[in-house]
C-alpha positions in Angstrom: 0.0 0.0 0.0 1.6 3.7 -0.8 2.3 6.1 1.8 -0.1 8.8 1.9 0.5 12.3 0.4 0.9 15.4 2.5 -2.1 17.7 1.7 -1.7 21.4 0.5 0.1 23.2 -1.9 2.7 21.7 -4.0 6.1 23.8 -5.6 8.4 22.7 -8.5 11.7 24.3 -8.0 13.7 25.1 -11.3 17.5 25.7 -10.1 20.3 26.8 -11.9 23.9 25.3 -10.3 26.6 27.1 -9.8 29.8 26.8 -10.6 31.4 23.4 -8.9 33.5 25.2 -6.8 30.5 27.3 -5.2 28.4 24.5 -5.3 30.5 22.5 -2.5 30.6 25.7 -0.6 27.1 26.2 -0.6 26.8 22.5 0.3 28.7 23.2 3.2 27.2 26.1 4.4 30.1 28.8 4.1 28.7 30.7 0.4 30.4 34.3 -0.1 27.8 37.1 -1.7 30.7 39.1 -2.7 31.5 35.8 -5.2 27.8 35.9 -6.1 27.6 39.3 -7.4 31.1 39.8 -9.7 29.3 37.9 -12.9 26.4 40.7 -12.4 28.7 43.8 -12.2 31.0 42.0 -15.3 27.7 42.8 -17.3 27.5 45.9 -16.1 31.2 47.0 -17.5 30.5 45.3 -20.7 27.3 47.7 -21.2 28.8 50.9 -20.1 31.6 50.0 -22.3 29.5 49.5 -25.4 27.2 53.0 -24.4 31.1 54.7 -24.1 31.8 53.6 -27.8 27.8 54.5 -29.4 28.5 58.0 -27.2 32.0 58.4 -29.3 31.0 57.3 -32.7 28.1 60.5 -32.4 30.5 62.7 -30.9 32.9 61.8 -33.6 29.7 61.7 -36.0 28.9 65.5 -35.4 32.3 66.9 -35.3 32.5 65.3 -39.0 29.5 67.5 -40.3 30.4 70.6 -38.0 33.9 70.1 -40.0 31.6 69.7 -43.4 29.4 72.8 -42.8 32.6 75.0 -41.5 34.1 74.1 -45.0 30.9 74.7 -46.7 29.1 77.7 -45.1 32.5 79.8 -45.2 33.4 80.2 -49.1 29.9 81.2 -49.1 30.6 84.2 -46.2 33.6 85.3 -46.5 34.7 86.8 -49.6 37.9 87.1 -51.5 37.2 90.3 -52.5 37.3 91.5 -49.7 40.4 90.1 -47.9 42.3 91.3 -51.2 41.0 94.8 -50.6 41.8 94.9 -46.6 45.4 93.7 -48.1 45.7 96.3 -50.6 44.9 99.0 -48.0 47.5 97.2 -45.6 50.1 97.6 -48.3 49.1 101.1 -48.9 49.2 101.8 -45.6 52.5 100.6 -44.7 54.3 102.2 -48.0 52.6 105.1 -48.2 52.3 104.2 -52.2 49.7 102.6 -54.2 49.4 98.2 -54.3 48.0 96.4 -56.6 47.5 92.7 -56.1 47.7 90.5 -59.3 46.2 87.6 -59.6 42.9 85.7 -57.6 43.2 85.4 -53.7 42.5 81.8 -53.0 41.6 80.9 -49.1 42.4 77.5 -47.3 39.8 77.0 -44.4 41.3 74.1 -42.8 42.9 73.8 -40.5 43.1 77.7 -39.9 41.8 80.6 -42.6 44.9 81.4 -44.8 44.8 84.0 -46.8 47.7 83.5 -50.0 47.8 86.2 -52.6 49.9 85.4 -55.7 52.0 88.7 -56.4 51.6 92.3 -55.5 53.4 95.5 -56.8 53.8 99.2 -55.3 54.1 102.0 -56.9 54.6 105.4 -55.5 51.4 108.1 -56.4 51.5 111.4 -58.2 52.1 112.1 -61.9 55.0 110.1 -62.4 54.9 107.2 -60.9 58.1 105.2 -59.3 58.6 101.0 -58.6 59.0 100.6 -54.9 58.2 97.0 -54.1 57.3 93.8 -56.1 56.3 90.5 -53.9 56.3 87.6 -55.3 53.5 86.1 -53.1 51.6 87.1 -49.7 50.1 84.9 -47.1 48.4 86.2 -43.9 45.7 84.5 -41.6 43.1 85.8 -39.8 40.2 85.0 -37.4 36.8 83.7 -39.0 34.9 85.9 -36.6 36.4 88.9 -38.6 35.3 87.7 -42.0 31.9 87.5 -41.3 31.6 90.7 -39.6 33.2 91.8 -43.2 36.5 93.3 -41.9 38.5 90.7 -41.8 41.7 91.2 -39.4 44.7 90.2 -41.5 47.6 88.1 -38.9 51.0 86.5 -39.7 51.8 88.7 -42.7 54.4 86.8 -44.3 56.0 88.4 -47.6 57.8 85.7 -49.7 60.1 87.2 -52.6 59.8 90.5 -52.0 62.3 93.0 -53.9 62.6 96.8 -52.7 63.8 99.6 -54.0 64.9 102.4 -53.0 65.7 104.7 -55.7 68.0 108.6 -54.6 67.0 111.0 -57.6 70.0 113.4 -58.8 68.3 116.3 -56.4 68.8 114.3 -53.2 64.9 113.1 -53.1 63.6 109.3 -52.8 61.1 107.5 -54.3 59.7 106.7 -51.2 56.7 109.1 -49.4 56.0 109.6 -46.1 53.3 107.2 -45.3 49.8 108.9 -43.9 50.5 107.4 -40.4 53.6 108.6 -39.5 53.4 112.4 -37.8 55.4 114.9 -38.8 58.1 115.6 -35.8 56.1 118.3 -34.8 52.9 116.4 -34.3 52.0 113.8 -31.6 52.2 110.5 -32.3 49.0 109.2 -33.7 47.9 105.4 -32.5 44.6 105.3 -34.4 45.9 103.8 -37.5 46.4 99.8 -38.3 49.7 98.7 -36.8 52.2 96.4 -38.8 51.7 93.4 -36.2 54.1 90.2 -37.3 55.4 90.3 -40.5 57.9 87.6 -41.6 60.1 88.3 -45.0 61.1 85.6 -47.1 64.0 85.6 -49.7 63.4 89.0 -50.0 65.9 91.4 -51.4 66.9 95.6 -50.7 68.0 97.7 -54.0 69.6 101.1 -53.2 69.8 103.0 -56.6 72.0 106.3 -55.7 71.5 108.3 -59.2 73.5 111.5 -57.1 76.9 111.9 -58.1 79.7 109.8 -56.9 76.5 107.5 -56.3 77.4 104.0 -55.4 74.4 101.4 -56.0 73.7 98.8 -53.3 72.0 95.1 -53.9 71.4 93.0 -50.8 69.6 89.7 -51.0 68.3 87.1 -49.2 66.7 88.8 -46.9 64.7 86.9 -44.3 63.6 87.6 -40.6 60.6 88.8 -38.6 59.8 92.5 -38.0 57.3 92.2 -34.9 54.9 95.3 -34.0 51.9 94.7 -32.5 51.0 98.3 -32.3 51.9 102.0 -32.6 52.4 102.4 -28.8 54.1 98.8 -28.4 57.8 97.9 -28.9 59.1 97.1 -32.9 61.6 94.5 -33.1 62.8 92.9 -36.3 65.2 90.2 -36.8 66.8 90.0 -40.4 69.6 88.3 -41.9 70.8 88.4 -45.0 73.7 87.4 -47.5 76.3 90.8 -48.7 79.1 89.7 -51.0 79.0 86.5 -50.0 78.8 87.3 -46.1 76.1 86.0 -43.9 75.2 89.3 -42.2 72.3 89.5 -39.2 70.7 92.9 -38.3 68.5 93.4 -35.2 66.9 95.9 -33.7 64.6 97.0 -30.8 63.0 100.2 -30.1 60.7 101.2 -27.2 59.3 103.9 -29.2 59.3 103.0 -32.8 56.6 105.8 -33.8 58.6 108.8 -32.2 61.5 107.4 -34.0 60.2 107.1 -37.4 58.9 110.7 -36.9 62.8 111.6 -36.7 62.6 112.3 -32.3 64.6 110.7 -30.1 63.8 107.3 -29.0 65.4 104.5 -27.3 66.7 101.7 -29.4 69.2 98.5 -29.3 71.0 97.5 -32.9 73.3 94.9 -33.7 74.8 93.7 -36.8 76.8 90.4 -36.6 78.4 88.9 -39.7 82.2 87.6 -39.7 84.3 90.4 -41.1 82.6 93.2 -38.6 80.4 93.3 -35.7 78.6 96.2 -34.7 76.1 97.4 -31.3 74.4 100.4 -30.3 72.4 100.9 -27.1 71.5 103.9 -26.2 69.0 106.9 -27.7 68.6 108.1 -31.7 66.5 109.5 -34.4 66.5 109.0 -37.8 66.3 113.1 -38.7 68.3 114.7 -41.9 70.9 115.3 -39.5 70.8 111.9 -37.3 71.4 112.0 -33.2 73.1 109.1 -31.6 73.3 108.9 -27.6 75.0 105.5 -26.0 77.4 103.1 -26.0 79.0 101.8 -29.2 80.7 98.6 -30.1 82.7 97.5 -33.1 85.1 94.6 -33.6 86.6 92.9 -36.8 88.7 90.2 -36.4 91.1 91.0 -39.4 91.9 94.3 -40.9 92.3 92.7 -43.9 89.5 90.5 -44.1 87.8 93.7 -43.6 88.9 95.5 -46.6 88.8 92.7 -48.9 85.3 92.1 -47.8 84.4 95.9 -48.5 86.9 96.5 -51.6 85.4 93.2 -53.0 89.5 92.0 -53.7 92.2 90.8 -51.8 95.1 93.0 -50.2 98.4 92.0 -48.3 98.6 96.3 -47.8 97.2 96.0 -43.9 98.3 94.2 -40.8 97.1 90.9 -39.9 95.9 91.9 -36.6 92.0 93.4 -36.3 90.2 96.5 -34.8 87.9 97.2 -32.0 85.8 100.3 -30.9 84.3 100.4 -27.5 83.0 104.0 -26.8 80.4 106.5 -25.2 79.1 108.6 -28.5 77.1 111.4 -28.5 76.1 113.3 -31.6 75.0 117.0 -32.0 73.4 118.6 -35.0 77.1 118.7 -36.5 79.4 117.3 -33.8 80.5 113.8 -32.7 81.9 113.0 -29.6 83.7 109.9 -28.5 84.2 109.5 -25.0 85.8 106.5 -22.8 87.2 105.8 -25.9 88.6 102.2 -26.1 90.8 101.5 -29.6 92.3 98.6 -30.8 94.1 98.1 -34.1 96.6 95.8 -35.2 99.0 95.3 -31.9 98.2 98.9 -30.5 95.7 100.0 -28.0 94.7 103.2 -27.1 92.3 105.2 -24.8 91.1 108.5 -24.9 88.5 111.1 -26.3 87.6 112.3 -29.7 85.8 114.9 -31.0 84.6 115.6 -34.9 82.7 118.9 -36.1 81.6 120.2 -39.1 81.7 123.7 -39.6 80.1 125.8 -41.8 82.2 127.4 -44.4 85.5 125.1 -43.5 87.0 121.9 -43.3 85.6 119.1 -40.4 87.6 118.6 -37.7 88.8 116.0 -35.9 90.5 116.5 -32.2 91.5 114.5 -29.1 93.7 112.7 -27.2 94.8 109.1 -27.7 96.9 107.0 -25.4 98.9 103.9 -26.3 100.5 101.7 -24.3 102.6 100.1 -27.6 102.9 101.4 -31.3 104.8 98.6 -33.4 105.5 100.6 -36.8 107.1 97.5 -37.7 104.3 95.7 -38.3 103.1 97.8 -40.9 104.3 96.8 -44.2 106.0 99.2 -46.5 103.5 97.9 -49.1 100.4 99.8 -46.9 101.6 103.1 -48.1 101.7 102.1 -51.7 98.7 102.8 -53.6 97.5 100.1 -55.5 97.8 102.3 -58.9 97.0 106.0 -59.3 94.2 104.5 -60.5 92.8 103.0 -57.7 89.6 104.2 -56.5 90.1 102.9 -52.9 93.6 105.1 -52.6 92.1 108.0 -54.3 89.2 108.3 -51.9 91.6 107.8 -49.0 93.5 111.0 -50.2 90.5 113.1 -50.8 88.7 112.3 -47.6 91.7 113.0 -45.4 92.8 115.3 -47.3 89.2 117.1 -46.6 89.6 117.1 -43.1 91.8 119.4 -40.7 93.4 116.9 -38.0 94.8 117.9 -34.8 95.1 114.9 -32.3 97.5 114.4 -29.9 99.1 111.1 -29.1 100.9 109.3 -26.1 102.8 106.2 -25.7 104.7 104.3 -23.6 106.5 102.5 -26.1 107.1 102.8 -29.8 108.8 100.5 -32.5 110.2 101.9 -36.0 112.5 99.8 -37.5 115.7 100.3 -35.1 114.3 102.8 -32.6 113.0 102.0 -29.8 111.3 104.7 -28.2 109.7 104.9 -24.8 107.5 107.7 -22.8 106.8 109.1 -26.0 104.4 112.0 -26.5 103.4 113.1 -29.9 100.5 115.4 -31.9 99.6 114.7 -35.7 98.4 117.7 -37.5 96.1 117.6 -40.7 95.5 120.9 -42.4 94.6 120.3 -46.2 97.5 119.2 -47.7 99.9 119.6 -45.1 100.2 116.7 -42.5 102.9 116.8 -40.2 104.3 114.4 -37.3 105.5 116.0 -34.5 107.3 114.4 -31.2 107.6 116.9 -28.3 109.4 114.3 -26.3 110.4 110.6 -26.0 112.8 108.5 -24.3 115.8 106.5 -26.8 119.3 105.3 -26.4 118.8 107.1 -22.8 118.4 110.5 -24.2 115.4 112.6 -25.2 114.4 112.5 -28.9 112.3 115.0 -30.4 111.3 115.6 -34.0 109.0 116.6 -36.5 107.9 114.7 -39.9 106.3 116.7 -42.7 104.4 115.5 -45.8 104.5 116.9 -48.9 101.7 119.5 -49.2 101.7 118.0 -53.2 100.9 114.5 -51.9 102.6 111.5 -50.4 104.4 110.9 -53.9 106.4 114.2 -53.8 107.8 112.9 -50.3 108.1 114.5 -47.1 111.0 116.0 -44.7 112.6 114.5 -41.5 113.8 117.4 -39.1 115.1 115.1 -35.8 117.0 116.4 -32.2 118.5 113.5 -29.5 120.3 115.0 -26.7 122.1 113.5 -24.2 122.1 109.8 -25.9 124.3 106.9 -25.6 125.9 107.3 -29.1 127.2 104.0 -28.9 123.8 102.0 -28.8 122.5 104.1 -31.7 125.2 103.8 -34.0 124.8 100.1 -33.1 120.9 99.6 -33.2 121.7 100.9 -36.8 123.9 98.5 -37.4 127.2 99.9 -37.8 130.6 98.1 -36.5 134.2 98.6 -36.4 135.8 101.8 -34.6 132.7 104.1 -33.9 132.7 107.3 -31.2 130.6 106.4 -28.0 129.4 108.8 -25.6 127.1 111.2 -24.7 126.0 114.2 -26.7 124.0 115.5 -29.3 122.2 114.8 -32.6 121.0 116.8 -35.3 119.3 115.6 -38.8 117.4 117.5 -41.4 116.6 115.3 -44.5 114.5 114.8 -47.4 112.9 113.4 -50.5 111.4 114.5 -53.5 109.9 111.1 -54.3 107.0 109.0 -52.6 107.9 107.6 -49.5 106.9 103.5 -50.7 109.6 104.2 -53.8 112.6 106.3 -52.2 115.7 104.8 -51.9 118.7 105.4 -49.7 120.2 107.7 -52.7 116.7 110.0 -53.0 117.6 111.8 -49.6 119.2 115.0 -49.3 119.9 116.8 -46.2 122.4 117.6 -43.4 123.6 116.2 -40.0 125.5 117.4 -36.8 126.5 115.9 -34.0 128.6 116.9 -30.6 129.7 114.2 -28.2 132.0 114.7 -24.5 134.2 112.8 -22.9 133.9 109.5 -25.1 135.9 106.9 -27.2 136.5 105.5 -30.3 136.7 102.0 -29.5 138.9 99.5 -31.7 141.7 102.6 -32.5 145.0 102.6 -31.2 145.9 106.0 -31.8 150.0 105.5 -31.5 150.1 102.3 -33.2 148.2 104.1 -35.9 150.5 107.1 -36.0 153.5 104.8 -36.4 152.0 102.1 -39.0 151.1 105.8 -40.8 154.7 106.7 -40.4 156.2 103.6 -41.9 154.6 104.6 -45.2 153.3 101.4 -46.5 149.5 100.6 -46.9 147.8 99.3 -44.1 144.3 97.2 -42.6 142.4 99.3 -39.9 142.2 96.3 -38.6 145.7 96.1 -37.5 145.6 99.2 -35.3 142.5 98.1 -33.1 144.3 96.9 -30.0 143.3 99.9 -27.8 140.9 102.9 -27.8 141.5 106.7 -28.3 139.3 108.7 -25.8 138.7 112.1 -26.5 137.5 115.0 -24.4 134.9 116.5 -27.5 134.2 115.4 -30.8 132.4 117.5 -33.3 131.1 115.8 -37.0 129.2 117.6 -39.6 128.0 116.2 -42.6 125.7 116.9 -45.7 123.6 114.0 -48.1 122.8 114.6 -51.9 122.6 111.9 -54.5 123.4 108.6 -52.6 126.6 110.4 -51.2 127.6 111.5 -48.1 130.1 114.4 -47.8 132.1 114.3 -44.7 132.5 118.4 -44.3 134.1 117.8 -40.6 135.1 115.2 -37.9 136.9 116.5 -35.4 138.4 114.6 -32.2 140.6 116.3 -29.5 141.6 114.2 -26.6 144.2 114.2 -24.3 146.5 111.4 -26.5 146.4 113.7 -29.5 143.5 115.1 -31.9 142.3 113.4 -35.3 140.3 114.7 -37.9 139.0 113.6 -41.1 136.9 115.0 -44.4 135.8 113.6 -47.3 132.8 111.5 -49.2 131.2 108.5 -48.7 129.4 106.8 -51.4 126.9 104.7 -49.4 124.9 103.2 -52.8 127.8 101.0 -52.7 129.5 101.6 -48.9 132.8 102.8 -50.4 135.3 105.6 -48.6 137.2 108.3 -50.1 138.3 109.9 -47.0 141.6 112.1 -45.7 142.9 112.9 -42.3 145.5 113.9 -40.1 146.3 112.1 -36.4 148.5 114.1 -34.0 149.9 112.2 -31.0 151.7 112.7 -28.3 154.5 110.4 -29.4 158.4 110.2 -27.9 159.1 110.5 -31.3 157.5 113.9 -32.4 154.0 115.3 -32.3 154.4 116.2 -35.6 150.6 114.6 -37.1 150.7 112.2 -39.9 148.6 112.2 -42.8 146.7 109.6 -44.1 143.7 108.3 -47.1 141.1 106.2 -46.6 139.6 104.0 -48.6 138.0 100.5 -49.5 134.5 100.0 -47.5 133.4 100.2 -43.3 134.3 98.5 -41.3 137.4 96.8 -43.5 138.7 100.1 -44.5 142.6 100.5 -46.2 144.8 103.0 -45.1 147.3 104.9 -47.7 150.1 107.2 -46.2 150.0 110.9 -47.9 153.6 109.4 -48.6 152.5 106.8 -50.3 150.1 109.1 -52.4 152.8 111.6 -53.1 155.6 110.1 -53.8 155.1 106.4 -54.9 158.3 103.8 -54.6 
């Protein structure tokens, strides 16, 4: 029989299992709800994930037709018409001419508005019309807000090809006007008007056509750089580099007040120019009026006087030392004056400090006066060659002479040591004068050979190619050490005494020989010596009547209590008019001429000693060459064996 069933309600249970693992957890009574739930909130990633992508996909969705309508709706709103025209009255105001665009604007809208404009030319206005700029193309950006207003606001200038000119008529006018928003100097500067903003200048290139006379025309090219002016009442800077016979030159500039400068007032400013033949700086104030003011500190440096020229001259020259030249000064310029102070000047080896001024005076010559200081002149490093024009020819030395000879010089110098050939001066204090024609060196004082040398050289008031004259004084010198710093040997006077010279040429200094100098010596010496003459064994070698070496009376010296020499120069000869020697041994004197084209003697003299034998004095010739000079009794001469 079956066992009953319970009454009531009956349930079917559906169950899903879980995983095995849960399963024998829940089977023993420990299940975890955390472990429950991470399937449910898996899910839950999976969806938000896919809503994450559906909400990209639109976002990405609508930015595509923004895009689309941006590209679309704006050819149709802004117009090219009228972007040409707000550049044409940005050219016009800039130049003060009149533009013309050539060509159709065409306008990129993505991913900025870029305005590019194929070519644009400026002419100057009135009757006759003058070229002042051709660009080869123009790009600018600006904000689409702007366009649709109708007034579009032109950014980014850049200019790419541009060529300007700047043409200087025969009368001393330009081709250029004064553009409407630049105030006369009289006027307050006006900040109403459009302002340049950022312009960038590609490949662009500067003509400067001088039609005056004596006119030199200029070409620069490759111009490129930034000129940054974000308004009349801001700061201008410009950055520019460009390529000058084959030099890489940069030029920048900054100036607090560009408006007040361009209207020719004084403003501050910085400038530079940096290339590798020159460098240049200026910091200080300026104007650009027809007669220009400078205040501030000045640099300039080039690295090789040579390099310099050549770079300049456009050929080579082996006419200037190899060293360079630096200016460091305070300047200060007046309506027509120029002052250098805290002047710092290098050239070559020399260096020099000290003050200069230049003026120009109505009616006569400028002027250039001041002080320089050395501390080391080395005239030696000058080659002969840098006084030699290159030809008469030559436009370079013809200049030179005209400018200089323009000017009316008076500057005094100071060293503390000088080098010319053999001299070597010290404490030397000097004044060059420059008066038309006339140029004259003169020394007030110096230290040489331990005496005081003082002198005066004078030019030629015909030009360095008719020569010059020498007028010199040294007093209480060592005798010895000049005749030896100029090389001469065997038996020469030493002491102390006095020099005199007075000589000259008719013929340019780079082309005179030894034989081109006329003129006339003196000198006076006490209490010296002729060293290498042995007055008695002279006397008697004399008295023997045979020809004789100088050589072999050079065991001792003759002193002598004075010595007087006089002596004239003409035509490579020197004539021995006196030489006179009285000492306490005897007295010797000797006259004659002295060839020195070809270092001969022709000398004759007389030597009275106090000898046992008689103080009758013997005479003697001499000839051959210095120092290996023969010696021929009168005897001899007279009365041959």
């Amino acid at each position: 029989m079956a066992a009953p069933q319970p009454r009531g309600r009956h349930f079917h249970v559906s169950c899903i299992c879980p995983p095995q693992g849960l399963s024998k957890r829940f089977h023993r009574g420990d299940a975890d709800p955390t472990e429950m739930t991470r399937p449910i909130r898996k899910i839950s990633r999976i969806l938000r994930l896919r809503l994450r992508r559906r909400h990209f996909v639109w976002s990405a969705a609508v930015g595509v037709l923004l895009a689309m309508g941006y590209n679309a709706a704006l050819p149709l709103l802004v117009s090219t018409t009228g972007v040409r025209a707000t550049m044409e009255r940005t050219l016009d105001s800039w130049s003060g001419g009149k533009s013309r665009i050539n060509g159709e604007p065409e306008v990129r809208f993505w991913p900025k508005l870029l305005l590019t404009l194929p070519s644009a030319t400026i002419e100057s206005t009135g009757p006759d019309p003058r070229p002042l700029a051709e660009i080869g193309r123009i790009t600018a950006s600006f904000s689409p807000l702007s366009a649709l207003l109708g007034d579009p606001t032109l950014e980014d200038i850049s200019l790419v090809d541009p060529v300007i000119t700047i043409e200087r008529r025969a009368d001393g006018t330009t081709n250029w006007q004064t553009p409407h928003w630049l105030a006369p100097p009289e006027a307050p500067a006006s900040g109403r008007e459009t302002a340049f903003g950022d312009i960038a200048i590609v490949n662009g290139r500067l003509r400067v056509l001088d039609r005056t006379a004596g006119g030199n025309d200029v070409d620069i090219a490759g111009i490129s750089g930034t000129i940054k002016w974000p308004s009349f009442a801001e700061r201008l800077s410009a950055q520019l580099s460009a390529r000058l016979r084959d030099e890489e030159i940069a030029w920048a500039i900054v100036c607090e007040e560009p408006l007040a400068l361009f209207a020719r007032r004084n403003a501050s400013l910085k400038t530079s120019i940096t290339s590798a033949p020159v460098t240049f700086s200026f910091e200080g104030v300026g104007n650009l009026s027809s007669v220009p003011f400078a205040s501030g500190h000045l640099q300039m440096s080039a690295t090789s006087l040579a390099t310099l020229v050549q770079w300049y001259q456009g050929t080579s020259t082996e006419t200037l030392p190899s060293g360079g030249l630096s200016i460091d000064t305070r300047v200060t310029t007046g309506e027509k004056t120029l002052k250098l102070d805290d002047l710092a000047f290098t050239m070559g080896g020399a260096s020099a400090t000290g003050v200069l001024d230049i003026a120009l005076q109505d009616g006569k010559a400028p002027s250039v006066e001041g002080t320089l200081a050395f501390d080391r002149i080395d005239l030696n490093g000058v080659p002969v060659a840098a006084l030699t024009p290159f030809g008469r020819d030559d436009r370079l030395w013809r200049l030179a002479e005209t400018f200089v000879g323009a000017w009316h010089t008076d500057i005094r110098l100071s060293s503390q040591e000088v080098l010319a050939g053999p001299l070597h001066l010290t404490e030397v204090a000097a004044g060059v004068l420059i008066d038309g024609k006339r140029a004259s060196l003169d020394i007030g004082d110096s230290n040489y050979a331990n005496g005081s040398l003082s002198g005066r050289v004078v030019l030629s008031d015909q030009g360095l190619e008719h020569g010059g004259r020498l007028q010199a004084r040294l007093k209480d010198a060592n005798f010895a050490a000049v005749l030896a710093s100029f090389g001469l040997a065997g038996p020469i006077p030493a002491g102390r005494g006095i020099l005199n010279i007075d000589i000259g040429t008719e013929r340019a200094v780079w082309a005179a020989g030894s034989g081109d100098f006329s003129g006339n010596l003196s000198f006076s010496l006490a209490n010296g010596s002729i060293a290498g003459f042995d007055a008695p064994a002279f006397a008697d070698l004399v008295r023997k009547g045979e020809f004789f070496s100088l050589s072999q009376a050079n065991e001792a010296s003759f002193d002598f209590q004075s010595a007087t020499v006089k002596a004239s120069f003409a035509n490579g000869t020197a004539r021995l008019d006196r030489a006179d020697f009285v000492g306490p041994s005897g007295q010797l004197s000797v006259a004659g001429v002295i060839p020195y084209r070809n270092g001969s003697l022709a000398l004759a003299g007389t030597l009275k000693t106090e000898a046992p034998t008689g103080n009758q004095p013997v005479l003697f010739f001499v000839g051959g060459s210095w120092p290996n000079a023969v010696i021929s009794p009168l005897s001899v001469l007279v009365a041959p064996k």
